[in-house]
Gaussian input, Z-matrix of N, CA and C with variables (Angstrom, degrees):
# hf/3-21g

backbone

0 1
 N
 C     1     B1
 C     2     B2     1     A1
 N     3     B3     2     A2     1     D1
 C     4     B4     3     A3     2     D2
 C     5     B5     4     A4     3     D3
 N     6     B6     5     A5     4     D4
 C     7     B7     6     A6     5     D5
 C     8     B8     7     A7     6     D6
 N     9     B9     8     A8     7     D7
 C    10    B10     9     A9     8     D8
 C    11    B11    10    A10     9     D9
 N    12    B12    11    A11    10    D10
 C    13    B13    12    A12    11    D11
 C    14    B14    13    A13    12    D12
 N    15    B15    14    A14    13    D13
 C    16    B16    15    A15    14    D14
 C    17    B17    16    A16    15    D15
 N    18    B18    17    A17    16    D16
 C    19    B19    18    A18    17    D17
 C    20    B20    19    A19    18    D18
 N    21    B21    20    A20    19    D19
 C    22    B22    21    A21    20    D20
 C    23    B23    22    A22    21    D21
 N    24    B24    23    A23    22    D22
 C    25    B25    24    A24    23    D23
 C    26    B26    25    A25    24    D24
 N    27    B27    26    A26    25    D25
 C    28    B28    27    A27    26    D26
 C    29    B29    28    A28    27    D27
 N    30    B30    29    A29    28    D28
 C    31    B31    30    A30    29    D29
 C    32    B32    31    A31    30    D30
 N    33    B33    32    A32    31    D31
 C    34    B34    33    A33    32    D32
 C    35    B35    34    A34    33    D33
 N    36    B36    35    A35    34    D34
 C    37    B37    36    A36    35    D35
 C    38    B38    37    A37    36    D36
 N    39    B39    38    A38    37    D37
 C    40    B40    39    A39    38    D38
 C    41    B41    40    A40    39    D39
 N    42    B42    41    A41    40    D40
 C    43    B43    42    A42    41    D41
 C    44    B44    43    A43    42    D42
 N    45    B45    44    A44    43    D43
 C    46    B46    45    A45    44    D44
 C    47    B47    46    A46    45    D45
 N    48    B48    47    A47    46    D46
 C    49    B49    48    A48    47    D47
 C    50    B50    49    A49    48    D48
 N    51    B51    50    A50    49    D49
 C    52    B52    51    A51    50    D50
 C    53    B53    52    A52    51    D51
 N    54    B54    53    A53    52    D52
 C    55    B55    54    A54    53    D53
 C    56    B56    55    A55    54    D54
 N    57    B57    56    A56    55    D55
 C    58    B58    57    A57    56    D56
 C    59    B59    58    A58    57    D57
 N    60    B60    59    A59    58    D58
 C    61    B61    60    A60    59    D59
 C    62    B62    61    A61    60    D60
 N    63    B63    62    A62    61    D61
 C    64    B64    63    A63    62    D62
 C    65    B65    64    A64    63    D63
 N    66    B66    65    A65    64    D64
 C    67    B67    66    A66    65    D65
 C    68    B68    67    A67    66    D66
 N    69    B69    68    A68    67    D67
 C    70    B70    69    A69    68    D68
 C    71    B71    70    A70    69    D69
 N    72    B72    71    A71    70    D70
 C    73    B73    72    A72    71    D71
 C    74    B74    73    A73    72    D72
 N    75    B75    74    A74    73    D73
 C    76    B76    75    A75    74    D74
 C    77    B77    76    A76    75    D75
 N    78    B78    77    A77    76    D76
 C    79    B79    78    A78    77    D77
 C    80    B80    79    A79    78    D78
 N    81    B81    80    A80    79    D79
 C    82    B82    81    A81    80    D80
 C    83    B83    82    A82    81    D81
 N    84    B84    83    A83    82    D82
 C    85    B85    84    A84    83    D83
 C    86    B86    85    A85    84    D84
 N    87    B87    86    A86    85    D85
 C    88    B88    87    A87    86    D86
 C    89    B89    88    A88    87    D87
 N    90    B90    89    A89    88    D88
 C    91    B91    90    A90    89    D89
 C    92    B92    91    A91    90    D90
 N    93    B93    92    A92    91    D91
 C    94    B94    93    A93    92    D92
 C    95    B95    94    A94    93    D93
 N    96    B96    95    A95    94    D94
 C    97    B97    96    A96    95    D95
 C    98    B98    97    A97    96    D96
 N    99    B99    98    A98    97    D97
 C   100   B100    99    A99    98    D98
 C   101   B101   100   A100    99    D99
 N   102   B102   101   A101   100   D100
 C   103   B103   102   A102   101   D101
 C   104   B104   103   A103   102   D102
 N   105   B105   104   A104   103   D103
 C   106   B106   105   A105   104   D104
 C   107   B107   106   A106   105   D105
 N   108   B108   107   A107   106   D106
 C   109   B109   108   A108   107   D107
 C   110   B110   109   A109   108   D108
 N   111   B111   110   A110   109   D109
 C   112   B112   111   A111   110   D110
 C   113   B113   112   A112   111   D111
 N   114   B114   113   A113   112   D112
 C   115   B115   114   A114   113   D113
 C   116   B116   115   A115   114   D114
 N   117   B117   116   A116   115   D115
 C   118   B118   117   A117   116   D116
 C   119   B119   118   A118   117   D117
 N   120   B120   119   A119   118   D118
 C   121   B121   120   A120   119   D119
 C   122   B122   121   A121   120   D120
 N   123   B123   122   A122   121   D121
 C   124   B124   123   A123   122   D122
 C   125   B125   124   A124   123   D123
 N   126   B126   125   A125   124   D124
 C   127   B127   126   A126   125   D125
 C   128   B128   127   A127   126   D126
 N   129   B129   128   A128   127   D127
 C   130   B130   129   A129   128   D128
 C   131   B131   130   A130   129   D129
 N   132   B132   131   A131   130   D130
 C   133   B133   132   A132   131   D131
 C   134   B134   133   A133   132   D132
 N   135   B135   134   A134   133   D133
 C   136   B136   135   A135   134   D134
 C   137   B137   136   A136   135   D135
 N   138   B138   137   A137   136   D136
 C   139   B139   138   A138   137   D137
 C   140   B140   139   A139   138   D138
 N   141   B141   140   A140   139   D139
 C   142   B142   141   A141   140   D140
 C   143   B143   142   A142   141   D141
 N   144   B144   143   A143   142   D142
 C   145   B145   144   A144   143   D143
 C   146   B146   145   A145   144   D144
 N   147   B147   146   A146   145   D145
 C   148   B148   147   A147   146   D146
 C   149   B149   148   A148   147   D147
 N   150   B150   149   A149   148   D148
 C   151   B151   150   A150   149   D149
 C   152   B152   151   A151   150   D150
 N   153   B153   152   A152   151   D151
 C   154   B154   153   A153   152   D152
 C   155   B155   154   A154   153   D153
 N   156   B156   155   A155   154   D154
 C   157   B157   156   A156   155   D155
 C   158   B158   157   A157   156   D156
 N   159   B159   158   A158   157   D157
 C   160   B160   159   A159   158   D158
 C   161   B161   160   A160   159   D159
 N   162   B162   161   A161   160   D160
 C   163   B163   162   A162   161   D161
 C   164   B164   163   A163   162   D162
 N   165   B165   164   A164   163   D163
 C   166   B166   165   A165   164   D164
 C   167   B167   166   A166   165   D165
 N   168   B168   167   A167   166   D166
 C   169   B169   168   A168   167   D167
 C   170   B170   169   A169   168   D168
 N   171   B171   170   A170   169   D169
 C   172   B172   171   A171   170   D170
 C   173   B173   172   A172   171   D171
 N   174   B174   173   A173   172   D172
 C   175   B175   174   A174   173   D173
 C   176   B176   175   A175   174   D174
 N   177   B177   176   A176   175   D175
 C   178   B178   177   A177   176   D176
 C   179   B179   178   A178   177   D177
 N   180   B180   179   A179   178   D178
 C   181   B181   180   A180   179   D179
 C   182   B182   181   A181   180   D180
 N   183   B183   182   A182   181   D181
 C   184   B184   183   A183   182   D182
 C   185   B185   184   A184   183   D183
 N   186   B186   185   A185   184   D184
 C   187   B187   186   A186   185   D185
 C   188   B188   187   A187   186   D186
 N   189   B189   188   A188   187   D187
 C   190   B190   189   A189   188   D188
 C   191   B191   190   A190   189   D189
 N   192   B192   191   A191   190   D190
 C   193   B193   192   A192   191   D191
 C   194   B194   193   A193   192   D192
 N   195   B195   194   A194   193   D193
 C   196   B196   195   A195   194   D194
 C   197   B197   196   A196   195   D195
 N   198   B198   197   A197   196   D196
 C   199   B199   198   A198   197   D197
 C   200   B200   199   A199   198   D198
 N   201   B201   200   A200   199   D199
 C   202   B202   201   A201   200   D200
 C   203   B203   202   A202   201   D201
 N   204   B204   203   A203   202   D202
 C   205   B205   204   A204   203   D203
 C   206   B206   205   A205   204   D204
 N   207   B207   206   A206   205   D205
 C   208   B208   207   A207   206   D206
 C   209   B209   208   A208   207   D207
 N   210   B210   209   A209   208   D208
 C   211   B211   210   A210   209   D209
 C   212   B212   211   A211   210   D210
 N   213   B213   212   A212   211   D211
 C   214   B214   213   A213   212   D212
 C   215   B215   214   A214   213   D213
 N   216   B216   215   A215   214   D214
 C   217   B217   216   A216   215   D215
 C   218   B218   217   A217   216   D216
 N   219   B219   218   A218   217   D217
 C   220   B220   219   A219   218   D218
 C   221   B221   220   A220   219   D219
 N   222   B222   221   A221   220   D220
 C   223   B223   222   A222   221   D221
 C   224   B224   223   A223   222   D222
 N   225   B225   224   A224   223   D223
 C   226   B226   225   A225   224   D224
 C   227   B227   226   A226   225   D225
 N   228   B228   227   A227   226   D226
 C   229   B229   228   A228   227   D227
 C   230   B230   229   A229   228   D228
 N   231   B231   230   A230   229   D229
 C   232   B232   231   A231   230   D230
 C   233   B233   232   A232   231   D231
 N   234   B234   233   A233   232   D232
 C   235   B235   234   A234   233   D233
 C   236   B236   235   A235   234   D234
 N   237   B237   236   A236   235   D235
 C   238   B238   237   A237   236   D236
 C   239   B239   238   A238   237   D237
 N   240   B240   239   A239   238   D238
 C   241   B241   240   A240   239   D239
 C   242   B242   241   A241   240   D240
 N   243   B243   242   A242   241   D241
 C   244   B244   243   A243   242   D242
 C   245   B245   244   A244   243   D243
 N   246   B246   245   A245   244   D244
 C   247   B247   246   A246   245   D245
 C   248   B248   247   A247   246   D246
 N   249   B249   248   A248   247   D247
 C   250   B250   249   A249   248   D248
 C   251   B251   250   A250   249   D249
 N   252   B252   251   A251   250   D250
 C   253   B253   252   A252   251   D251
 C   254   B254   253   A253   252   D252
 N   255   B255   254   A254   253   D253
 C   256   B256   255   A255   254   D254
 C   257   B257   256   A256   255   D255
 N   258   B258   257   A257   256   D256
 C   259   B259   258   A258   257   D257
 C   260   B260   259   A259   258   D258
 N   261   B261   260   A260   259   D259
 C   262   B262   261   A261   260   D260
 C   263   B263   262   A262   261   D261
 N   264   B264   263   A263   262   D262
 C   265   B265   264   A264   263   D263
 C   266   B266   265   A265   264   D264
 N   267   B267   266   A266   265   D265
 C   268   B268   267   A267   266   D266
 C   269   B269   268   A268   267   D267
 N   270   B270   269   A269   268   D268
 C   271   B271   270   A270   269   D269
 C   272   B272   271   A271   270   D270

   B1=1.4382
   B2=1.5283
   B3=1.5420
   B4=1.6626
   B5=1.5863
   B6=1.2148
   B7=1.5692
   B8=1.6695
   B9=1.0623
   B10=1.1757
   B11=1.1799
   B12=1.6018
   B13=1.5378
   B14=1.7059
   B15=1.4359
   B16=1.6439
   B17=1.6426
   B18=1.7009
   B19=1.0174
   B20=1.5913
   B21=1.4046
   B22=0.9185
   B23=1.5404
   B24=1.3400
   B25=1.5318
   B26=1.3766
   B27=1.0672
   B28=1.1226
   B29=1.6995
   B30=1.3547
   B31=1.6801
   B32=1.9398
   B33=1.1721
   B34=0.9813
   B35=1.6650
   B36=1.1043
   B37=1.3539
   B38=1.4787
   B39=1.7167
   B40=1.5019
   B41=1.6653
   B42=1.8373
   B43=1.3143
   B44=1.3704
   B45=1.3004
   B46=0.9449
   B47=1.8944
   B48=1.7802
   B49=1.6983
   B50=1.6446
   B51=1.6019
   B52=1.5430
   B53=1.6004
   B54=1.7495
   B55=1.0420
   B56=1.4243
   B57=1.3062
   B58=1.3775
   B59=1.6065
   B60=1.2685
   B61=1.3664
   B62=1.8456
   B63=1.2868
   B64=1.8180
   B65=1.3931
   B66=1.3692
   B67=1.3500
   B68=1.5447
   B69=1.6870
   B70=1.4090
   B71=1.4881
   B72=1.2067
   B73=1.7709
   B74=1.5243
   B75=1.3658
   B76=1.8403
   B77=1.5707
   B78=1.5136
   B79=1.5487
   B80=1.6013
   B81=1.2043
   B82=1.3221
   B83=1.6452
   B84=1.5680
   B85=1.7694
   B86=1.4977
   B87=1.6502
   B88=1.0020
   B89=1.4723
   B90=1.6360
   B91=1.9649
   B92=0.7956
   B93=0.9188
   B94=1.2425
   B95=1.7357
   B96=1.6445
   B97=1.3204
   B98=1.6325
   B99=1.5532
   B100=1.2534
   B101=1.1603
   B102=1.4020
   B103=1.6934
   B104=2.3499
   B105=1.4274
   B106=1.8628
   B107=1.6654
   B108=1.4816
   B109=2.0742
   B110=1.9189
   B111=1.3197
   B112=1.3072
   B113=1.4546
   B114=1.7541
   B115=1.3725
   B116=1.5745
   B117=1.7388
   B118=1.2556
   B119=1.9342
   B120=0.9644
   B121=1.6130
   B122=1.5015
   B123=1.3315
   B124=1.5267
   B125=1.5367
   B126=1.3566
   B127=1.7227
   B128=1.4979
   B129=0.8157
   B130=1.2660
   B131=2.1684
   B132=0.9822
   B133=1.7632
   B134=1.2764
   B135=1.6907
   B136=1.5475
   B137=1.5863
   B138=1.1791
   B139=1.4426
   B140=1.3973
   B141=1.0339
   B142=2.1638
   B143=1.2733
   B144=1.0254
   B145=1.5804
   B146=1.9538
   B147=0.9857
   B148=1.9190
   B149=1.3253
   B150=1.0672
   B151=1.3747
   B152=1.6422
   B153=1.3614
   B154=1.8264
   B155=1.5170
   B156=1.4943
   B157=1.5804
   B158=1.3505
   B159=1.0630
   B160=1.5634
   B161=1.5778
   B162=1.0714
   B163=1.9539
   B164=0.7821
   B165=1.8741
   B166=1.5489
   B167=2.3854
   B168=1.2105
   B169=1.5387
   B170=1.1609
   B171=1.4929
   B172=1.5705
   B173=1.9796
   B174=1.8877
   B175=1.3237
   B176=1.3354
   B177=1.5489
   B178=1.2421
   B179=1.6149
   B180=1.5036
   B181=1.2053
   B182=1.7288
   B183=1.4148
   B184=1.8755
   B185=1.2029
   B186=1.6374
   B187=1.5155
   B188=1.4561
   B189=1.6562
   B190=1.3121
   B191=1.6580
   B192=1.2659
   B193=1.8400
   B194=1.4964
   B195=1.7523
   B196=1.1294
   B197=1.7361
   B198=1.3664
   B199=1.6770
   B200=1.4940
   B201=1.4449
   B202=1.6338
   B203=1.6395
   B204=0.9583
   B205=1.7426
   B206=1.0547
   B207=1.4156
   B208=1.6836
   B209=1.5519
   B210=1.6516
   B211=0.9018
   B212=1.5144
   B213=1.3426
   B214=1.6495
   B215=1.3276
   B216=1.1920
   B217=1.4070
   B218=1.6510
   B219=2.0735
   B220=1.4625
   B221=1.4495
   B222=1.1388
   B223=1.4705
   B224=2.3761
   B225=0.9157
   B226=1.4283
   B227=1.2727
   B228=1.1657
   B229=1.9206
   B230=1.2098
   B231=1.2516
   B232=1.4777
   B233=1.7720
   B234=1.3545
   B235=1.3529
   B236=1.5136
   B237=1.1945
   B238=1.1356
   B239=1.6786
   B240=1.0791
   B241=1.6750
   B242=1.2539
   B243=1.5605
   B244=1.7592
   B245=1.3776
   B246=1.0848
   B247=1.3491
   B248=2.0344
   B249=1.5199
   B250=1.6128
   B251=1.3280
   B252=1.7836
   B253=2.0548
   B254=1.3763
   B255=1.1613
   B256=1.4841
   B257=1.2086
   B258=1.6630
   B259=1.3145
   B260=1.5379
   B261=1.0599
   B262=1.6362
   B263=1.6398
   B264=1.4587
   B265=1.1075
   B266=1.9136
   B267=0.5693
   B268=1.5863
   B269=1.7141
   B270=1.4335
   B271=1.0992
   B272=1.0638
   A1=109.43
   A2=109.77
   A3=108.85
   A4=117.47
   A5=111.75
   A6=138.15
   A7=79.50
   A8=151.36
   A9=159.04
   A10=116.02
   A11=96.39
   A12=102.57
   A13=130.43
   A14=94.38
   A15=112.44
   A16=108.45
   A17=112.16
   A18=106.62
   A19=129.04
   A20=123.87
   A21=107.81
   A22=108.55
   A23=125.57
   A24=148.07
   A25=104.36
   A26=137.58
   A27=146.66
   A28=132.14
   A29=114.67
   A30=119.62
   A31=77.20
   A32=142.18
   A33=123.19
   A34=145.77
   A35=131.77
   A36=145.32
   A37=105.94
   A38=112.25
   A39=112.02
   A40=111.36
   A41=121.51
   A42=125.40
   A43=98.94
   A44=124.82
   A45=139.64
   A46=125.72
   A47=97.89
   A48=101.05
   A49=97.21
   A50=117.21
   A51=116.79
   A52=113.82
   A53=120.83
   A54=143.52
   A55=117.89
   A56=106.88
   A57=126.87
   A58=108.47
   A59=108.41
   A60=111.80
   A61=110.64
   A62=109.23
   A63=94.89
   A64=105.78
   A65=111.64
   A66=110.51
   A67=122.09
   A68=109.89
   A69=110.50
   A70=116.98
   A71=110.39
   A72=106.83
   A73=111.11
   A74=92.50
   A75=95.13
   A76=101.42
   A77=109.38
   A78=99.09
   A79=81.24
   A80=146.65
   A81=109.98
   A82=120.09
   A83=103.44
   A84=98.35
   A85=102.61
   A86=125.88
   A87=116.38
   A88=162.11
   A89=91.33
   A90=99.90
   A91=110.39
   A92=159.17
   A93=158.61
   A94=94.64
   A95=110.38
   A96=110.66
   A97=111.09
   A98=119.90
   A99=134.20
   A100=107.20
   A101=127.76
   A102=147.04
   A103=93.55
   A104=84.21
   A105=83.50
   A106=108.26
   A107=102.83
   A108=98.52
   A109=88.22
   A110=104.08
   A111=115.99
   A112=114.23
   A113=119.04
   A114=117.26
   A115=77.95
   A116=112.20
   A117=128.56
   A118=110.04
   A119=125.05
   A120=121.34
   A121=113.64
   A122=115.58
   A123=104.77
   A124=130.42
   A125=91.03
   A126=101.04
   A127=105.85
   A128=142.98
   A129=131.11
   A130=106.52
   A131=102.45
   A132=119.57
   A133=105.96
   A134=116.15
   A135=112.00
   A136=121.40
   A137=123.69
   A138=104.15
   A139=104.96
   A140=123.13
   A141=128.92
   A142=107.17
   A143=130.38
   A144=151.62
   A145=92.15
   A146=98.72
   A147=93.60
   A148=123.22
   A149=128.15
   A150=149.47
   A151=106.53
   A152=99.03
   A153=97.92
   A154=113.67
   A155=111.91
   A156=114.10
   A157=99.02
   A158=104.26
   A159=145.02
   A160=98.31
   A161=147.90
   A162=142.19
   A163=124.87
   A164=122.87
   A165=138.19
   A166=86.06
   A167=89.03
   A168=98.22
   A169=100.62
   A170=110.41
   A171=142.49
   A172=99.57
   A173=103.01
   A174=97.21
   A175=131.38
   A176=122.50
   A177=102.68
   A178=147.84
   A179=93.77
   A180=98.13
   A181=119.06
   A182=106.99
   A183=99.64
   A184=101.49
   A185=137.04
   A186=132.96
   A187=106.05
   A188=118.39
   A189=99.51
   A190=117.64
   A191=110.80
   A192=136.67
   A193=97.65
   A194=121.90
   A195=111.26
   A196=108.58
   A197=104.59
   A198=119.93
   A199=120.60
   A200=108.59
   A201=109.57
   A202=85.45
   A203=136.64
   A204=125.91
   A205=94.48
   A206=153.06
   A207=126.04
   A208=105.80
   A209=119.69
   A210=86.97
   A211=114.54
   A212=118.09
   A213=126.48
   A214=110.78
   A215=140.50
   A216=128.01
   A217=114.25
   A218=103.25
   A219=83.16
   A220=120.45
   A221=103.70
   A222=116.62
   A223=94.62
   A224=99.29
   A225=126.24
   A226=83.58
   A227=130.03
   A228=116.02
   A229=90.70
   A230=138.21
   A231=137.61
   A232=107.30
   A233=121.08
   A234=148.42
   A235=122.78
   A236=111.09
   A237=137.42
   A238=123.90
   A239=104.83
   A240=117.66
   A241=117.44
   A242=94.55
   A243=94.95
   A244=133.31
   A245=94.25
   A246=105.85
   A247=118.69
   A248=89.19
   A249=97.86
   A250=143.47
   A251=82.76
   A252=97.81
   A253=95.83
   A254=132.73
   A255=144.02
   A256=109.50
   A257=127.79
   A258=120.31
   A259=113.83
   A260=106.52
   A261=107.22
   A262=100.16
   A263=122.99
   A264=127.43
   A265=109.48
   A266=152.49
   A267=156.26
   A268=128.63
   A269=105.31
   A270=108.60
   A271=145.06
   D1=131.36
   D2=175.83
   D3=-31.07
   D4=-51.54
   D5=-147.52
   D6=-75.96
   D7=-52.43
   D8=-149.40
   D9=-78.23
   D10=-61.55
   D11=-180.00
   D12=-76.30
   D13=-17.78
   D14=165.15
   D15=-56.99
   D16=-45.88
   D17=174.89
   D18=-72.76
   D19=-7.75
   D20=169.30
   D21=-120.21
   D22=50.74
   D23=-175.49
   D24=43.41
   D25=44.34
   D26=131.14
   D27=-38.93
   D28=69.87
   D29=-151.01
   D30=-97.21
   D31=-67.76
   D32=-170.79
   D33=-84.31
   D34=31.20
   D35=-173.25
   D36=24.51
   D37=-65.71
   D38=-167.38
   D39=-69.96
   D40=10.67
   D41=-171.41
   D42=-88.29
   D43=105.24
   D44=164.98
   D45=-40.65
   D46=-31.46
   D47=172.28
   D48=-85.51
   D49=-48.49
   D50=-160.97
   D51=-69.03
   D52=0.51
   D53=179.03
   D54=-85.50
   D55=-58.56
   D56=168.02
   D57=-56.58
   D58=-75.40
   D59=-171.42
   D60=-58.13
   D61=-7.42
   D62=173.05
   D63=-99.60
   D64=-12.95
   D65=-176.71
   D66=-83.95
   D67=-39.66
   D68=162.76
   D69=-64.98
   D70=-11.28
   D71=176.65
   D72=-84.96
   D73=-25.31
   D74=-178.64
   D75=-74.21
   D76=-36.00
   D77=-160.52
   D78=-80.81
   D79=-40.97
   D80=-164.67
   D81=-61.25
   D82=-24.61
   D83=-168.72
   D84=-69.23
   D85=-24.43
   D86=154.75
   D87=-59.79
   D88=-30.91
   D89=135.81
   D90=-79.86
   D91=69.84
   D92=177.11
   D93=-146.29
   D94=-72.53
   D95=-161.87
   D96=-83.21
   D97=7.09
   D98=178.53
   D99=-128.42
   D100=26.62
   D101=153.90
   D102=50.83
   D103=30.86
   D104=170.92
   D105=75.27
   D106=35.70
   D107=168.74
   D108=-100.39
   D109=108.79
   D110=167.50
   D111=-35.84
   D112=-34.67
   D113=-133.64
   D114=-80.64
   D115=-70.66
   D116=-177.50
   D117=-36.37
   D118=-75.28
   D119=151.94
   D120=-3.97
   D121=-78.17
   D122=168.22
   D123=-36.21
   D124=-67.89
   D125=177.83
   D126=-60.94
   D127=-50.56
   D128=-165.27
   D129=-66.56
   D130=-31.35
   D131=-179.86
   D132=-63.63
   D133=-45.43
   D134=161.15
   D135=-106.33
   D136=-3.18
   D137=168.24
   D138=-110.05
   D139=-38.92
   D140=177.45
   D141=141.53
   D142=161.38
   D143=169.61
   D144=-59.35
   D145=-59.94
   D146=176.15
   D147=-49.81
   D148=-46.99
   D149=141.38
   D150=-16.34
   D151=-89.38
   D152=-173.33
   D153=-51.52
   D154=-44.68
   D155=162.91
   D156=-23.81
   D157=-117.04
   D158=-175.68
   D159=-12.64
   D160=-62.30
   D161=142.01
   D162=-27.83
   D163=-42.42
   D164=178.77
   D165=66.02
   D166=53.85
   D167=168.10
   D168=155.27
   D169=-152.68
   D170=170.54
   D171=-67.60
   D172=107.92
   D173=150.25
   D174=-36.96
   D175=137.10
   D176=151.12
   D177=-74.22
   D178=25.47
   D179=175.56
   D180=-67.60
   D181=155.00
   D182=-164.79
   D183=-93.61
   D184=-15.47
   D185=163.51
   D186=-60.11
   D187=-42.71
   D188=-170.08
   D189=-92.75
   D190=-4.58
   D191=165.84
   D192=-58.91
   D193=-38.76
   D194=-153.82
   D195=-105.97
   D196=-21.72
   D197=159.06
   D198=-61.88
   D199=-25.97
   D200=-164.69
   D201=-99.60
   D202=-40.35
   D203=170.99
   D204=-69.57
   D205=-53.12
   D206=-167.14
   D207=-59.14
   D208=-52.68
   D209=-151.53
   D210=-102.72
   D211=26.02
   D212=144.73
   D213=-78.73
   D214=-29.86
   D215=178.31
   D216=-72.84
   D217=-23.73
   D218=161.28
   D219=-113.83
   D220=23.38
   D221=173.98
   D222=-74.78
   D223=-38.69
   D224=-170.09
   D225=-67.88
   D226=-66.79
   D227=-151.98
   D228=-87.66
   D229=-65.72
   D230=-177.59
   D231=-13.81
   D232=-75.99
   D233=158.58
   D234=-24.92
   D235=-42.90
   D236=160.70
   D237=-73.09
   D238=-36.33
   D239=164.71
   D240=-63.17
   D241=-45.08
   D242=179.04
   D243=-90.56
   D244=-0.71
   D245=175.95
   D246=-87.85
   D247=-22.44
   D248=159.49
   D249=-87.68
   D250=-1.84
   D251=-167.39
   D252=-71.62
   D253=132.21
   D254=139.81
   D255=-19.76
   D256=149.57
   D257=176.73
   D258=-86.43
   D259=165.29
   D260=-168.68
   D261=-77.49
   D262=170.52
   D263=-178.90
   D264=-115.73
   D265=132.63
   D266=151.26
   D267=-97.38
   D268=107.68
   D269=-163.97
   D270=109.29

């Protein structure tokens, strides 16, 4: 969202570093302000901090119903991947 990315100096949208880097800053203020509940974090990343207010959770909106199951299910495999990788070797 414009409003968003202004705030975190985000002057170019299609900048692939100034994109990234406003976005991991956003998601951190959001663990941050949801003391690290992934679920709320999600929803709030795609519907707004006003949004989860205003529900006192997950909107019922079905885009953001359907973002907060994607991205625990790959929060889930991701997690799950790594936990099987072999340890690295050095040396």
């Amino acid at each position: 969202m414009p409003a968003v990315a202004r705030a975190y100096g985000v002057s170019d949208p299609y900048s692939s570093s100034q994109s990234i880097d406003g976005a991991a800053r956003h998601i951190k203020m959001l663990m941050q302000a949801y003391n690290g509940d992934l679920v709320l974090v999600a929803a709030a990343y795609n519907a707004g901090m006003g949004a989860v207010a205003r529900y006192k959770g997950v909107p019922p909106y079905a885009e953001t119903e359907d973002y907060v199951d994607k991205v625990q299910a790959l929060y889930e495999r991701y997690r799950s991947a790594l936990a099987k990788k072999p340890p690295e070797r050095h040396g």
